[in-house]
N, C-alpha and C positions, 0 to 999 in steps of 0.2 A: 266689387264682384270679381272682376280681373284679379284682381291680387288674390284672393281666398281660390281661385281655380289653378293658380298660377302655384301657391303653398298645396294645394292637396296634389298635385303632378310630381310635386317636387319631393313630397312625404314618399308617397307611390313608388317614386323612381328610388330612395333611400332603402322601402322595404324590398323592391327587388334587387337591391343590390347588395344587402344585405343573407338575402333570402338565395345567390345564384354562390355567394361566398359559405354557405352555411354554416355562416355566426347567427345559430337560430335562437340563444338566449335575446341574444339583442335585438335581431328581428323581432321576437315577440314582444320585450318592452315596448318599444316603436309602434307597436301593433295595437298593442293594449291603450295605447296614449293617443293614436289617433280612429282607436274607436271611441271612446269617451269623448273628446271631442268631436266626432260626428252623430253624436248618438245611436251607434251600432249600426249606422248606415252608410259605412266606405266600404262598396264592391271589394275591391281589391284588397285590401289588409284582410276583409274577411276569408276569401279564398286563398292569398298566401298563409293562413292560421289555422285553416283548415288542412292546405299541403302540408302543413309543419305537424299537425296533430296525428296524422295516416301514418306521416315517415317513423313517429314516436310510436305505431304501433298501438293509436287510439282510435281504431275504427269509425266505431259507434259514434264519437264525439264528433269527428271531423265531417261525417254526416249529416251530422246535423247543422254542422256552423256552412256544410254547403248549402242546404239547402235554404239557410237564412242569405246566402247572397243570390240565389237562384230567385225567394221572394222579391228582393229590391230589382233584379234583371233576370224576369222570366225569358226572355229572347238571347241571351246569350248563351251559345251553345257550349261553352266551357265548364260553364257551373253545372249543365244535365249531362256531359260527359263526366264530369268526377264524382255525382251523386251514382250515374251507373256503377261507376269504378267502385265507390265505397259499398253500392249493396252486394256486386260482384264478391269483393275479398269477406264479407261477412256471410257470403252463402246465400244470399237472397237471392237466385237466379231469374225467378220468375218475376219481380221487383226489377230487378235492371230491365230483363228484355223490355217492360212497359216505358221506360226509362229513356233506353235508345231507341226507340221507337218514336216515343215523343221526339226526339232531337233532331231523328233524322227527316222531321217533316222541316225545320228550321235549314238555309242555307241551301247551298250544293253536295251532291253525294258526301260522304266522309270514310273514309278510310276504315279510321281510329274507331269507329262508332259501328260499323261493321265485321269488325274481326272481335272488337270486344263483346258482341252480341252473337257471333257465331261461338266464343268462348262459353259464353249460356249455353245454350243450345248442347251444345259437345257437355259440360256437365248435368244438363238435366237430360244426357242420352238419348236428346232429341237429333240423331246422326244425320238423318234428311235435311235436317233442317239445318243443322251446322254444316253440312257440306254447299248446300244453297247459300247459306249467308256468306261461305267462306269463298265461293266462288264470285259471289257482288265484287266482296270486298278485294279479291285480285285482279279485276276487271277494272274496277279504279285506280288502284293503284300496288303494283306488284310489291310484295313484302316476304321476306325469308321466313318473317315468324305465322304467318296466313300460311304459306307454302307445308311448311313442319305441322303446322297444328290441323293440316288439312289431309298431310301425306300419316300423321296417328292417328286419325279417322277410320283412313281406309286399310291401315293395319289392326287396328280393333275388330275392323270387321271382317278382317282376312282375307283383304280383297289387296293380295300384295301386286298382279299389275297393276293396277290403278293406283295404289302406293305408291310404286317407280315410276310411273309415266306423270305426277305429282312433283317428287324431289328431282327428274330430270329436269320439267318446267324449270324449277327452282333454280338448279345449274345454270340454265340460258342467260339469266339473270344476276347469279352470281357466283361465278365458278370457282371463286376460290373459299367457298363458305363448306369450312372442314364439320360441322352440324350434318349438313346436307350429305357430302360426301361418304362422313361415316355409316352414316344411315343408309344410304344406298348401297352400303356397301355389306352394313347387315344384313338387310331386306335379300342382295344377292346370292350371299349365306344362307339365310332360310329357304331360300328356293333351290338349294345343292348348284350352283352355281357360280361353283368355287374360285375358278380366275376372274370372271367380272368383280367377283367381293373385292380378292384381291387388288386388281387395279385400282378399285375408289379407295381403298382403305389404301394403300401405297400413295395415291394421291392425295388424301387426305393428314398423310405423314411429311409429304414434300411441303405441305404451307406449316402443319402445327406438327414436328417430330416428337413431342411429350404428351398428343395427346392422350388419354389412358385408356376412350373407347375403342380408339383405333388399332391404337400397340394389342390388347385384348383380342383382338376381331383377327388382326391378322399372323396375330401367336398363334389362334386356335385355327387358323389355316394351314399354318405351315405345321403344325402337330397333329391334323387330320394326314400328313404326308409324311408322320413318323420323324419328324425333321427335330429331334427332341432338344439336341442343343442348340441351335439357332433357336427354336421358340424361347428357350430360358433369357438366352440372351436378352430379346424383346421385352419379355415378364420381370428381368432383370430392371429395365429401367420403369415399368409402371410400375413395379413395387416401392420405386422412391416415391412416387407421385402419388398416389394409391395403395399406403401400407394396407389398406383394414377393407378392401375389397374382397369380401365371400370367392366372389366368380373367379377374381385372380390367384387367388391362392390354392383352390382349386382344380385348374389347369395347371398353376405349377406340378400338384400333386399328379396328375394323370402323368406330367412328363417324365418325373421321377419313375412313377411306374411301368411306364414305355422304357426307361430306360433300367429294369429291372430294378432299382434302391426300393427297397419295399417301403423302409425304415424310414426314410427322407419321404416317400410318400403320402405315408399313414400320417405323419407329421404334421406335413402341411396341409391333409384334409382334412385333419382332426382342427387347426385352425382356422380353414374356411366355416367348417362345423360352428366353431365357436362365435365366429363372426356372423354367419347367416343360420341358424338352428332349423328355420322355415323351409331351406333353402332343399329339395327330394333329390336332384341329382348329386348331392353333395354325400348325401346317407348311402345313395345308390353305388355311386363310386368307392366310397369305404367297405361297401360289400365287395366289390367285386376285391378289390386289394386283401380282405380278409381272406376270402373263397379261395383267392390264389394262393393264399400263404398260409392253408389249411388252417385257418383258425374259426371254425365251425360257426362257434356258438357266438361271435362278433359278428359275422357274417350275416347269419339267420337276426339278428337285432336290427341288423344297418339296415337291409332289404326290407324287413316287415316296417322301420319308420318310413323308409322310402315310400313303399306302398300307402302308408298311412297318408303321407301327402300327396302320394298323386296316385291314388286307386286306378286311373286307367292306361298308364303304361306298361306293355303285356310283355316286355323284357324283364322288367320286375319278377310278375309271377315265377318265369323262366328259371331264374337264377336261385331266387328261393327255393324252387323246387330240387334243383340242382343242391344246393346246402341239405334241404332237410332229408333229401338221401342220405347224403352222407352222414349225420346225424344218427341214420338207420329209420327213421320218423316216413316212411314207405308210405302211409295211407294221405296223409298229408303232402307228402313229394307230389303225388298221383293226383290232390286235387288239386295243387299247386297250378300240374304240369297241364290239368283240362281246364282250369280257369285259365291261362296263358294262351290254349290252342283255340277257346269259345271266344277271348277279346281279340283276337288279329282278325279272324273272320277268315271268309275267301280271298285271293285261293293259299293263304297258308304261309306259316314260316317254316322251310324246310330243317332248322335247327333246332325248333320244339320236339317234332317230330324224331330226330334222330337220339335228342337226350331222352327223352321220354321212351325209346324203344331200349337205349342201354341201360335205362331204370330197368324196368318189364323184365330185361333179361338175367339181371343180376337178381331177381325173385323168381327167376326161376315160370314169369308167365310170358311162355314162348308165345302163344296166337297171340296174345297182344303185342306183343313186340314184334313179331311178324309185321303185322299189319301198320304198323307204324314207320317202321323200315322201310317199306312200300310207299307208304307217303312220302316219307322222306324221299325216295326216289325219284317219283314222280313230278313233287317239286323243284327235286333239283334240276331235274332234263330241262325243265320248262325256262330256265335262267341263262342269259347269254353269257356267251365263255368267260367275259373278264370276271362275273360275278363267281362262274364256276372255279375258275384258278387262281379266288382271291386267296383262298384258306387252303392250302393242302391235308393240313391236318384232319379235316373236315371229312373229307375222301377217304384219307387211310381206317377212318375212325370208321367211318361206315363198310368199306370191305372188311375191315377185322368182325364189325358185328352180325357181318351178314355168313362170317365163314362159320362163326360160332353159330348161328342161326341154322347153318345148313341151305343160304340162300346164293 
């Protein structure tokens, strides 16, 4: 009896060591010869055959040979953490949570059994509920990847401080995890909060200099500041790293464009086009590059795809209205220019109003262009000076149409 306990330990200890090397042909011979011999009742060869069938990208199957060592050792928590695992990656959500539910009455708290079950939850957009379980599960024991999947939660649901106050946790814990960093340093970004972005993504370049979310994040800061060839530079080395990023090529193009190359622009946004086709800022930006290099009727295409994908951005209408003037296409500019001014709402964009007035008056209908002119006025008093003396042209444009006006 000693000897035969003594040979299956010794089998055991073979397939895991065969199994941590993966020489998985041979594990699995080994595997298959000492289940025949035990008649398909050694625990172990059967859950290492199962980890080996998952990695193979055999879901289904591995499932099942879990749950046949799960029959032999219903109490062992390892076999109902990888039957979760296996119904998890098949989409069975509701199946797992039953799953880790079961396990976690087995033992003391678990971690693993926690974050993978908050993982359910977060896919069947059950958000309450995966932010409860993902809270358990930090409470036991602090994890980067709990921290991340808990700080996508609260950016799903737009709730970006509770997002930050999330990935800050997450820093306390482990400050040099460039994951984290980047992210807070987007999240800073979205919130116009332009030098904190900066900092995390600067620190997040001092641990990982290559990495390409970062280099990205903080290109498009330093080219919110006009800073056109230091961003290239940046965009220079994610382009090694990330040829066939949409978002990167992109940005290169805006920089081109900031830097007047029309040619080098059109270029490279016609290749982020190619690469992300989905992608509405990509369409939007080829309008504006069109618009400016008077090529009408590219312009008026770029805009109207843009709009196609993202019907409620009211800069869109804007600018199309702006093309289809020029086009001559006046009734259509006009509804363009009042679907633009109906989605921004109160109280207004002062630049709808002021193109929309040098429409009106280029046709010759002075009251409405009057009276639009007046908007525009009124919006702009209302704006603190930096925003008032961001644009001079903006000014000039509006005394010239107010002299023509007679106002």
């Amino acid at each position: 009896m000693l000897q035969n306990l003594q040979n299956k330990d010794k089998k055991n200890y073979l397939i895991h060591q065969l199994y941590v090397r993966q020489e998985f042909d041979e594990c699995l011979k080994l595997i298959e010869k000492v289940l025949a011999e035990s008649d398909n009742l050694c625990e172990y060869a059967l859950f290492t055959k199962a980890l080996i069938k998952r990695q193979n990208g055999l879901v289904q199957e591995s499932l099942q040979i879990f749950q046949q060592a799960a029959v032999i050792n219903p109490h062992n928590i390892a076999n109902l953490k990888q039957i979760g695992r296996s119904l998890y990656l098949l989409g069975k959500h509701k199946a797992a949570i039953d799953v880790y539910e079961e396990a976690s009455k087995i033992g003391s708290p678990d971690w693993e059994i926690m974050h993978n079950k908050g993982l359910c939850f977060m896919y069947l957009k059950q958000y309450d509920k995966a932010i409860e379980t993902f809270n358990v599960a930090v409470d036991i024991q602090p994890h980067d990847s709990t921290f991340i999947q808990l700080g996508k939660i609260y950016t799903l649901l737009d709730n970006i401080p509770s997002a930050i106050n999330v990935y800050m946790e997450a820093l306390q814990h482990s400050p040099e995890n460039t994951e984290v960093l980047t992210t807070l340093g987007l999240l800073y970004l979205r919130s116009n909060e332009n030098s904190k972005a900066f900092e995390y993504l600067e620190n997040s370049l001092e641990y990982d200099p290559k990495n390409p979310r970062s280099i990205l994040a903080a290109g498009s800061i330093i080219q919110d500041h006009a800073d056109m060839d230091v961003a290239l530079i940046k965009y220079r080395v994610a382009a090694v790293l990330t040829p066939n990023s949409p978002q990167l090529w992109n940005n290169i193009g805006m920089c081109f464009f900031g830097k007047q190359r029309y040619i080098a622009s059109i270029a490279c946004l016609k290749k982020a086009l190619y690469l992300g086709p989905f992608e509405w800022i990509i369409n939007y930006n080829l309008g504006l590059v069109h618009l400016h290099t008077e090529q009408y009727a590219s312009a008026f295409h770029y805009f109207s795809s843009s709009i196609n994908l993202k019907p409620d951005f009211s800069h869109s209408y804007m600018y199309l209205a702006i093309t289809l003037g020029r086009l001559d296409d006046f009734e259509n500019a006009c509804a363009s220019y009042d679907k633009a001014i109906q989605m921004v709402g109160m109280p207004g964009e002062p630049l709808f109003h002021l193109n929309y007035a040098v429409l009106l008056q280029r046709h010759r209908e002075y009251d409405q262009a009057k009276l639009h002119l007046m908007q525009f006025r009124d919006l702009f008093e209302a704006q603190d000076e930096e925003t008032k003396n961001s644009d001079p042209d903006i000014l000039e444009q509006a005394y010239a149409l107010g002299r023509l006006l007679g106002m």
